[in-house]
N, C-alpha and C positions, 0 to 999 in steps of 0.2 A: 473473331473481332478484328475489326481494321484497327493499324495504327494511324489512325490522320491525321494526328501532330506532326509524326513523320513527312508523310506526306505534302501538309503545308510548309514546311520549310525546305520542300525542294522548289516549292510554288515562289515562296517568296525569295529564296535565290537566283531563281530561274529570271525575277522579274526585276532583280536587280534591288532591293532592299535591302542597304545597308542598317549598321548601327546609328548612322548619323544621318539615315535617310532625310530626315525634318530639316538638313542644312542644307540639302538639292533644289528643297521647295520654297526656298526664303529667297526671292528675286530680289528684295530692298536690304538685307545684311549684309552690312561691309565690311569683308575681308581685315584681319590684324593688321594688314600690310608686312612686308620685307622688314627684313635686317639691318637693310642699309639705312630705312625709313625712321625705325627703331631709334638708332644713332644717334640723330638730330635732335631726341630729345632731352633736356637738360636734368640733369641732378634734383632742381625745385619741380620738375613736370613730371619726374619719373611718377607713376602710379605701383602703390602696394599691391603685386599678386596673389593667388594663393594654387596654390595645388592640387587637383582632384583626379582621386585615382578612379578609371574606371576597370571593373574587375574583367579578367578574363572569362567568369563563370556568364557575363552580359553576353560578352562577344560569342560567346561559344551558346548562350540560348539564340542570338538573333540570326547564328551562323552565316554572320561576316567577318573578316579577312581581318585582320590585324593592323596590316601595313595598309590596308586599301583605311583603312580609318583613322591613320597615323596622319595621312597624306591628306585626305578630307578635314579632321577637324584642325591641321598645322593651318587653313587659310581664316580660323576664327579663334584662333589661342594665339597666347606670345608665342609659346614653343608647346610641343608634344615629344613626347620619347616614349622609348620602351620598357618596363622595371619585367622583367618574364616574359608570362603571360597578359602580363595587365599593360593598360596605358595610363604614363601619366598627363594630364592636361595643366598647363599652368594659363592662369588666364587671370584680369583684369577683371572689377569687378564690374563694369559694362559689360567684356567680354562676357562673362559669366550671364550677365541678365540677358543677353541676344541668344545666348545661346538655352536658356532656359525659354523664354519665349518663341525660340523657333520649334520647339519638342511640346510645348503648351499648345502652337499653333496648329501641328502637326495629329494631336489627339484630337482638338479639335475638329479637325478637316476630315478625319476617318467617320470621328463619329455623325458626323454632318453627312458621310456617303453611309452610313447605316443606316439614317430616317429617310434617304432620298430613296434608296431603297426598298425599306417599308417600315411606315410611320411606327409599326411594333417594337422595331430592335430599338435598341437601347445601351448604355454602358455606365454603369457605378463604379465611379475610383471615390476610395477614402482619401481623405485629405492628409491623413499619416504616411499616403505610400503601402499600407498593408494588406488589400483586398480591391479586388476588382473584381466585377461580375455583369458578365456577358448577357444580354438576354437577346436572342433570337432564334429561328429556326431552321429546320433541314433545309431547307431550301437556299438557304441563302448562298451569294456567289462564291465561288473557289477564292477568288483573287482577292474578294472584300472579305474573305473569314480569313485571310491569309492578316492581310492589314488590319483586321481587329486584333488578334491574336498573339501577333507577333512586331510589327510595325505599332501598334498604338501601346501595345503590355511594353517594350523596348521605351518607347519615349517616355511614359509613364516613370517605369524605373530610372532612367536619366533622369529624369527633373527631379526625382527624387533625393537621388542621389546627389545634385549637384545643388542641390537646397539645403541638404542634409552635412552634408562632406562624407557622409555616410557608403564604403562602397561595397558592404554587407547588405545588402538585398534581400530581400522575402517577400512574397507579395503573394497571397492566397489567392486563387483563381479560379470565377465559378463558371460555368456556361449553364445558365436558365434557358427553359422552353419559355417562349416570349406567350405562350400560348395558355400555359398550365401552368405556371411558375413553378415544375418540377426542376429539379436539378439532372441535368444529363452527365457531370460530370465535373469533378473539382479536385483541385490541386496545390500542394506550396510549390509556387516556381521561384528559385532553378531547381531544387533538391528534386522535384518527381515531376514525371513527365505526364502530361495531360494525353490521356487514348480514350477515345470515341469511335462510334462508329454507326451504322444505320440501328444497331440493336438498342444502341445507346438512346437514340431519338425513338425508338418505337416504346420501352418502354419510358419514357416522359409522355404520353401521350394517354397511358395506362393507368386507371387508377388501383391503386394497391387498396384503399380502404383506409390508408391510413393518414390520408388528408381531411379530420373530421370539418375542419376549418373551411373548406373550398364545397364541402359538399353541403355543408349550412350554408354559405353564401348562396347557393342555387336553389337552396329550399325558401331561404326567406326572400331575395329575389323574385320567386314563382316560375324560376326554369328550369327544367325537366331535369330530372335525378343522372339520367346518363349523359356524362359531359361529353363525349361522343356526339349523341346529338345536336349539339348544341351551334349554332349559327358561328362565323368568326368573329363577329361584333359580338356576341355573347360570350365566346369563350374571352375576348378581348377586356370586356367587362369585369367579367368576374375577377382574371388577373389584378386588373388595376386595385379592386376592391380589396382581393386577399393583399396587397403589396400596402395600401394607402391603411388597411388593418394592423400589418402586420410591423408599419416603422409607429403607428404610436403605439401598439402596445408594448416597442420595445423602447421608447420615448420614457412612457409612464410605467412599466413594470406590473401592467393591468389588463385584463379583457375588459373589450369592449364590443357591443351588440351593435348590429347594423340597423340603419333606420334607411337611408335613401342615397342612392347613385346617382350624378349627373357626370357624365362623358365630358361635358365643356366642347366649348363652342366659339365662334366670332363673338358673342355674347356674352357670354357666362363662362367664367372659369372650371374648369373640372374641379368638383367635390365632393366629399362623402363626407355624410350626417351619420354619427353615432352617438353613444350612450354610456358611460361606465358600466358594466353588469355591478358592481356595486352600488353603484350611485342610486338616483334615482333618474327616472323613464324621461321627467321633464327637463333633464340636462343635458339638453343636446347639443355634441360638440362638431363643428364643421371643419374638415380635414382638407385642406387646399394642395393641390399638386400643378408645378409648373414644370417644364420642359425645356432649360436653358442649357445653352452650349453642350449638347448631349448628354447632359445629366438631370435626372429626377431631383426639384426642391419640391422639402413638405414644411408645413406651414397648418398651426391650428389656434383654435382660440381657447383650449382646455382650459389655460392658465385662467381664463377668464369664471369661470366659473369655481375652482381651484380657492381664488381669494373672494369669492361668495359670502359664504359661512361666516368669516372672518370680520367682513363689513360690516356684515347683517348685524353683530353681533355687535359692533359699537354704535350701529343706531337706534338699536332694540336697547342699550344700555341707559341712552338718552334717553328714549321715550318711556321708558317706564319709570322715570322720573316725576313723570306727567299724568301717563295712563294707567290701568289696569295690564297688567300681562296676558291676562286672559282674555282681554278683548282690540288684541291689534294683531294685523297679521304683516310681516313685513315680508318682500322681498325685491332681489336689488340686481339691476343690472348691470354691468361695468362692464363702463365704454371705452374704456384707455389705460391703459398700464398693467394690463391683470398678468403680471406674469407668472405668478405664485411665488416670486421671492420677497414682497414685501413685508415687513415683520407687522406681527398684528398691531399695535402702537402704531404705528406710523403709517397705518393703513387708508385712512381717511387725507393725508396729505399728500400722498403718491399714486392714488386709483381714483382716476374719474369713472362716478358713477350715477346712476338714477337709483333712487329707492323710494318705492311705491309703499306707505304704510296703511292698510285698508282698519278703519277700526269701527265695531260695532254700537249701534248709536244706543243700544237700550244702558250701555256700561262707560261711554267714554264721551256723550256729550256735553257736561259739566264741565272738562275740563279741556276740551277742545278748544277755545278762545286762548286761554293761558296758553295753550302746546303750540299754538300756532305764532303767538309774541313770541316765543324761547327760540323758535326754529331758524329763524335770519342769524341770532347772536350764536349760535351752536355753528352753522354753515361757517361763519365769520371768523370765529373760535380755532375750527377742527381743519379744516380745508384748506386755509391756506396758499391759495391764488392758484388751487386746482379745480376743473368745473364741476360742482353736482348739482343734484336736485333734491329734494325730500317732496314729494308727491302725496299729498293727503286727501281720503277719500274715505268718508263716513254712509254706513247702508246699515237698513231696517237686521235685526237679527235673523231673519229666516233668508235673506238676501246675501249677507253675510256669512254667513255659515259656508254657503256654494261657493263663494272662492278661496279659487286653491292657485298653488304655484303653475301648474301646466296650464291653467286658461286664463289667470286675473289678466292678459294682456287682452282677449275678447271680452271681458267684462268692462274693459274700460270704457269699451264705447257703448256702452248701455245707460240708461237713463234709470241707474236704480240709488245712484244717491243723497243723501240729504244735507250734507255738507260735501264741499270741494275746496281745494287749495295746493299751488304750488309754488315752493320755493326755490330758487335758482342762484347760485353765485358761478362768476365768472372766471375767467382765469387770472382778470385784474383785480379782484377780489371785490366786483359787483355784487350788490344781492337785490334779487326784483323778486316780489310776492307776487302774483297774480289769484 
């Protein structure tokens, strides 16, 4: 097995990447200025520094020079010195934000020559500093696996650190096949060294059996059992799937079944339709994935379904006020606020929603005129200048019967029933019957 961690750190020695490379690349940062400059400022202009140690265990991962970074960051700190091995930086807290923005710009800029290189790679940094994960493949260039690696992990950690004051560092380190979303290799950096090699990418490419998750995606998909075979846009696919699977079910603490893939487009946004495996079939959640400043957001509407039940459950409490239980069937959709934190009580004045109450005419039309007076003063009541609907829709019992929650939205446009009615209140807490 190669060592080519090794290796890439003579690559990016060789190419002149320091620790503070990200201050090379900032043409508009302006220097602290001199000592002398220093001077002129008075007692009431002084500004409160603070001090940040950056450790030797950094300098000695990005293997650069000590004094060459002494010298570098003295033209963006008050001062810099030396405590060992470590540096300290004393800096302003302006100083401090330029220089956090120039190591922010800097990840940025790598990860922006990952996609230009091919729209696959990728890079996840947690927002704690704790975990970064690489995804791309063998192929990629010496000089740009240098600069993911080492150049982007290095500013990473700086920003971290100079956010934090933190100069105890750990940062878990993955490198994914962009391809298979097998893991090639991972590590705690600085404590262990990251070694890879060609065997390391052959097997990522290998299935062991023990990905049941990526081999059901292909089966329900409909493409062919050996991932091998498999097209680049297919093997492309399926990653995305197992990846856009795999953050909500670690979101929700749940499997979930897949229904439909879209790639996303000028069009249409990349998304994946699924399902709770507990749930039921007709709950289908849409899982949205965007692509900003080299990092993956995910974005769903779970929550909406989530505070469902809950609703359902104060409207059905109203109506059976009025109706038989036995002959309404409700169900509700919500369009605005569903995040599943609202407490059941209060659920009706912080979830806009529609709810559809279908009730069967041989048991509930006696009292259908009454239900339908109650319903503006209950909106008026419960809602409270958030917008809903309560949508009333009376069918023959054998008509009735046939709707269910996975199709009453095709039933709606059908001509099978004998009363109709809907009620709407607004945000300014209008209410129109039609």
């Amino acid at each position: 097995m190669k060592n080519l961690y090794r290796q890439l750190l003579a690559v990016v020695t060789a190419a002149g990447i320091f620790i503070c490379s990200a201050c090379a690349g900032m043409t508009n940062a302006e220097p602290a200025g001199d000592k002398e400059n220093r001077k002129d400022v008075t007692d009431e202009q002084t500004v409160k520094t603070e001090y940040i140690t950056i450790p030797a265990s950094l300098l000695k991962f990005s293997s650069s020079d000590l004094q060459d970074n002494i010298e570098a960051f003295s033209d963006y700190c008050t001062s810099v010195r030396q405590s060992g091995d470590d540096m300290i930086i004393e800096v302003t807290p302006e100083q401090k934000e330029t220089l956090i923005q120039m190591h922010e710009d800097n990840i940025r800029e790598v990860m922006d020559d990952m996609v230009e290189a091919d729209p696959s790679y990728s890079c996840e940094l947690d927002e704690d500093y704790s975990r970064v994960v690489y995804r791309y493949d063998e192929n990629i260039d010496g000089v740009l696996q240098a600069k993911v690696l080492l150049s982007l992990t290095t500013s990473y950690a700086l920003k971290g650190i100079m956010e934090t004051g933190n100069p105890d560092w750990h940062i878990h380190a993955e490198i994914v096949n962009c391809h298979t979303g097998a893991t090639v290799v991972e590590g705690t950096l600085p404590d262990e060294a990251i070694n890879f090699g060609p065997d390391e990418w052959e097997k990522s490419y290998v299935s062991t059996g023990e990905d049941e998750q990526q081999k059901e995606i292909m089966r329900e998909t409909g493409l062919p059992a050996d991932y091998s075979a498999l097209t680049d846009t297919q093997k492309s696919a399926v990653t995305s799937i197992e990846d856009m699977l795999t953050w909500m079910e670690g979101k929700y603490q749940q499997k979930f079944c897949y229904v439909s893939y879209a790639p996303g487009d000028a069009i249409e946004q990349e998304h994946l339709k699924v399902y709770p495996e507990q749930g039921d079939e007709s709950d289908i959640v849409t899982v949205y994935r965007t692509y900003e400043n080299g990092m993956y957001r995910y974005e769903d509407d779970y929550g909406a379904i989530l505070m469902r039940p809950a609703y359902e459950e104060q409207v059905r409490a109203f109506a059976e006020q009025y109706l038989p239980s036995e002959g309404i069937k409700i169900y509700t959709e919500i369009k605005n606020g569903g995040s599943g934190a609202a407490e059941e009580e209060a659920i009706l004045n912080e979830v806009s929603a529609v709810t559809y109450i279908f009730m069967d005419d041989a048991l509930c039309s006696e009292q259908y005129e009454v239900f339908l007076k109650a319903v503006p003063d209950w909106l008026t009541e419960n809602c409270q200048g958030v917008p809903a609907g309560i949508y009333l829709r009376m069918a023959e019992p054998e008509a009735w019967e046939q709707i269910g929650r996975s199709d009453y939205e095709d039933k709606l446009r059908k001509d099978i029933y004998t009363e109709e009615a809907e009620c709407a209140i607004s945000g300014s807490g209008k209410v129109t019957v039609y």
